[in-house]
C-alpha positions in Angstrom: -5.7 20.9 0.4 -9.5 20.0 1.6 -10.5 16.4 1.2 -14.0 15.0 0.4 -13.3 12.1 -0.4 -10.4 11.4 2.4 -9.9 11.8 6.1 -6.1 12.4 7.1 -5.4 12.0 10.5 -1.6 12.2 12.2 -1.3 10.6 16.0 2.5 11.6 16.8 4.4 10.3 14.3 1.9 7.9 12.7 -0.5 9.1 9.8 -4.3 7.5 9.3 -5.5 7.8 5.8 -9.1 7.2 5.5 -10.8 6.9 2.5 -14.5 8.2 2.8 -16.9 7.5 0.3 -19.5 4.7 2.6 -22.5 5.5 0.2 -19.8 3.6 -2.5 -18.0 1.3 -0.6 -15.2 3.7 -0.9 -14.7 2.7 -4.7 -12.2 4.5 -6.0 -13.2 7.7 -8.4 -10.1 9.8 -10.4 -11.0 12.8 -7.7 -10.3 10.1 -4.9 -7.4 8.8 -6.7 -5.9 12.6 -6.8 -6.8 13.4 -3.4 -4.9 10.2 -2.2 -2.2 11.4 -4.3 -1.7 14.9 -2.4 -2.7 13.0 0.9 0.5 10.5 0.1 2.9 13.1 -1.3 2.2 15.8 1.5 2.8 13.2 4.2 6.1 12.1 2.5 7.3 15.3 2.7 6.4 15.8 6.9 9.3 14.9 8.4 7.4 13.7 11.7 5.4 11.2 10.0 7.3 7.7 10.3 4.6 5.1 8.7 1.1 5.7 6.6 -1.9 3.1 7.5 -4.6 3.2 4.9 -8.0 1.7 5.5 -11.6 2.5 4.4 -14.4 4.4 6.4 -17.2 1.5 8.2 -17.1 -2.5 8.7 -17.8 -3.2 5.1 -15.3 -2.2 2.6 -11.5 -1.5 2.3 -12.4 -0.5 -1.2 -15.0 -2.4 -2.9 -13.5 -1.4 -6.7 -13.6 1.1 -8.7 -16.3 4.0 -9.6 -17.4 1.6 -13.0 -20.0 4.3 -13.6 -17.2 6.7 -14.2 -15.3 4.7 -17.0 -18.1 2.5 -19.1 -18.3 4.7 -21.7 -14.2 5.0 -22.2 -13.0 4.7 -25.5 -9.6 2.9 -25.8 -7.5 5.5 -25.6 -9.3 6.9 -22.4 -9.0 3.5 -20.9 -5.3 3.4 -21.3 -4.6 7.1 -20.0 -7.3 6.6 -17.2 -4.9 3.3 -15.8 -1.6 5.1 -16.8 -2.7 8.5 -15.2 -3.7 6.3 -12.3 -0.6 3.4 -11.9 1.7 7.5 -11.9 -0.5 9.1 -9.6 -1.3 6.5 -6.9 -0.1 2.6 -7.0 3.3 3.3 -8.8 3.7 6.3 -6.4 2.8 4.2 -3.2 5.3 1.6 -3.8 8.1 3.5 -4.0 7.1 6.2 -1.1 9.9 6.8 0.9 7.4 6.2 4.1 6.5 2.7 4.6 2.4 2.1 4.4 0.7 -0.4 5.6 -2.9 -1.2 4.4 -5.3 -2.0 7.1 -7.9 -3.8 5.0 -11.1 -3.5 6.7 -13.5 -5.5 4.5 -14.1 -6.2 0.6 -10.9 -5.2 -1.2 -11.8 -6.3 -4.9 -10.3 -4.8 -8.6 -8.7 -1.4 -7.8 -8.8 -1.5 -4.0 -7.0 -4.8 -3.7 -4.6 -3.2 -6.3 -4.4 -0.3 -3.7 -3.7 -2.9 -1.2 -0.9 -4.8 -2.8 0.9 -1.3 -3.8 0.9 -0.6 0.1 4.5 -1.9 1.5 2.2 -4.9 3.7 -1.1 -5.8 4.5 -3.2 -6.4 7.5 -6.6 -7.7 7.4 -9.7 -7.9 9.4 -11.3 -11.6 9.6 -14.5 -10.4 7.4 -12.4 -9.1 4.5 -12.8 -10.8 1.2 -10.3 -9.8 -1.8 -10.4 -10.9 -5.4 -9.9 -9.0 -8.9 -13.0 -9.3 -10.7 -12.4 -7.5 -13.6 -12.9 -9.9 -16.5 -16.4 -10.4 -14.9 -16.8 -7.0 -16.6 -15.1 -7.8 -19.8 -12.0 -5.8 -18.8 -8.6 -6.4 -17.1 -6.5 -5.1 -13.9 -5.6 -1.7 -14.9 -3.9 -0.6 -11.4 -1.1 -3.2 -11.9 -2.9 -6.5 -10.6 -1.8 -8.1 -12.9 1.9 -7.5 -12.4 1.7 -7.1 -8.4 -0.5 -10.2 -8.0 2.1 -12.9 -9.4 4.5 -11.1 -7.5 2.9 -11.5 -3.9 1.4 -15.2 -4.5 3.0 -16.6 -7.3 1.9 -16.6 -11.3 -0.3 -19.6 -11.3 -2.5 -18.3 -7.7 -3.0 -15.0 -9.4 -3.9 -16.3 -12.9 -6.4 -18.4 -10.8 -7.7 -15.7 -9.3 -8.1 -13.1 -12.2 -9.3 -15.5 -14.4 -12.1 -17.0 -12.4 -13.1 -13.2 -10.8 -13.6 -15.0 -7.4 -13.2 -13.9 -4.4 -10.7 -15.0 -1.6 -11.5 -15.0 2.3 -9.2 -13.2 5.2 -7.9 -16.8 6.1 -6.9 -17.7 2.4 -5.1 -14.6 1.3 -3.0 -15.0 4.5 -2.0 -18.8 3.1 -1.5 -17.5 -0.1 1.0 -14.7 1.4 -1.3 -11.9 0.5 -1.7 -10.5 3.9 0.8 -10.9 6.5 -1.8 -11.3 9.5 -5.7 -11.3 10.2 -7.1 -9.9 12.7 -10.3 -9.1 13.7 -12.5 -5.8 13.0 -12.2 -4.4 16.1 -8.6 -5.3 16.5 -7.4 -4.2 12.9 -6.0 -0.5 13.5 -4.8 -0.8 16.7 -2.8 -4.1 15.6 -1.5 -1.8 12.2 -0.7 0.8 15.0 1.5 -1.2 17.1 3.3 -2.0 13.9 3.8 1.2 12.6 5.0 1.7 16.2 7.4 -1.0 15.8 8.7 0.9 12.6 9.1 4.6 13.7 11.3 3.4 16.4 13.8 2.5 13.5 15.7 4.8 11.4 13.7 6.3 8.6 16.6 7.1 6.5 17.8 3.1 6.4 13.9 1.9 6.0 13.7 4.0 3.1 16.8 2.6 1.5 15.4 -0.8 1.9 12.2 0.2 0.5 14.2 1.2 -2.2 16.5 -2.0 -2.8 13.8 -4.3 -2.0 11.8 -3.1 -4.8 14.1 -3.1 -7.2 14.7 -6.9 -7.1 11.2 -6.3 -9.2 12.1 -3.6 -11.6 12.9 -4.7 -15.1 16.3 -4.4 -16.0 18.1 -3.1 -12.9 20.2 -5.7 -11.0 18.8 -5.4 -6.8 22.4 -7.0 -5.7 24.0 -3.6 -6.7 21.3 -1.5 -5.6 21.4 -3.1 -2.3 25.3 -2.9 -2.2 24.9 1.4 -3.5 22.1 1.6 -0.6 24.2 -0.1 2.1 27.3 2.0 1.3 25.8 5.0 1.3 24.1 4.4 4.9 27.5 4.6 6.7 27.4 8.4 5.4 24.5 8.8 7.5 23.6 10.5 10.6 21.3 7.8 11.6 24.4 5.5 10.8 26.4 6.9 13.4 23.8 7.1 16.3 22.7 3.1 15.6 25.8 2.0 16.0 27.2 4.4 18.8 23.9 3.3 20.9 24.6 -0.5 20.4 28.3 0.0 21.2 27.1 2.2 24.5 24.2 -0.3 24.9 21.5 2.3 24.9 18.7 2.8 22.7 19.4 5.0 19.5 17.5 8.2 19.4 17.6 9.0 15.3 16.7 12.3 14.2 
């Protein structure tokens, strides 16, 4: 599929997702959304790609929101279908991707990119980002599950602070607020992501994506994460990768997983 929207880079076993759209900030438009969508889904299914980093094109924005002129004239059922169509397409179906993503956020991430962020398995960000869900500025709510994902990463009273005031957070303060995991600076940002991703690949992709799996279901309603953890763990000593990890430890040697 051709991108205009996106740029899709893979460096051995490492993927660069980059969305494009400077003359917008990169805000997020339903043909970006669906190009991200194929971009995510054909990279799941290559085999040689170990870890997904996300980021935005120039210095300024991660994503700076989403394409407002595109919606404004919704009606209420449009609205619902446009954040349902969208929570299916992209932030649901980033969460649970079997390869882990980081998001290298490179500048503003505010309303639906900051959602984009916090659907991404971590988040790295570059000293000059700023992050905030501004949405009831506009007389409107997270659609892209901020307001579920939020709570979730910083605790309910942080993110009701934060939506409700539509402010804006610095680099320094999401990192307090365990929002971001580190902050780097611009020109340190996706080489830093890289020698994470780095970090991952050299682990076994089957057993990362099990814990993907159990780890997120500790947040799905109605499913107890103790027994998915235990179904996930037992099936991993069926597993090639199983075999190799611990035949390498016993031989002290590095495992080489397929």
């Amino acid at each position: 599929m051709e991108f205009n929207n996106i740029l899709v880079e893979i460096d051995a076993n490492i993927a660069f997702i980059t969305i494009d759209r400077p003359q917008k900030l990169n805000a997020l438009n339903i043909d970006t959304i669906e190009e991200l969508h194929e971009a995510f889904k054909s990279l799941n299914n290559n085999k040689n790609v170990k870890v997904i980093i996300i980021t935005g094109s120039g210095e300024k924005a991660f994503v700076a929101g989403a394409d407002i002129s595109e919606f404004a004239h919704f009606s209420v059922l449009e609205g619902a279908e446009l954040a349902r169509e969208g929570q299916y397409k992209l932030f649901d179906f980033i969460e649970n991707l079997e390869t882990p993503v980081i998001a290298a956020i490179n500048g503003f991430a505010l309303g639906g990119g900051l959602e984009l962020a916090m659907a991404a398995h971590f988040r790295v960000a570059s000293s000059n980002a700023k992050m905030g869900l501004p949405e009831v500025s506009l007389g409107v709510i997270p659609g892209y599950g901020g307001t579920q994902r939020l709570p979730q990463l910083v605790g309910k009273g942080k993110a009701m602070e934060l939506i409700m005031t539509a402010g804006m957070i610095t680099a320094d303060e999401a990192k307090d607020w365990g929002l971001v995991n580190y902050v780097v600076t611009q020109e340190e940002l996706l080489s830093f992501c890289e020698t994470l991703a780095q970090k991952i690949a050299r682990n076994s992709s089957v057993a990362i994506t099990a814990a993907i799996k159990s780890v997120n279901a500790n947040f799905t309603n109605g499913v107890n994460g103790y027994n998915v953890e235990i179904e996930n763990f037992g099936k991993s000593f069926g597993t090639n990768d199983f075999k190799e990890g611990t035949t390498a430890f016993l031989e002290k040697r590095r495992p080489n997983f397929e």
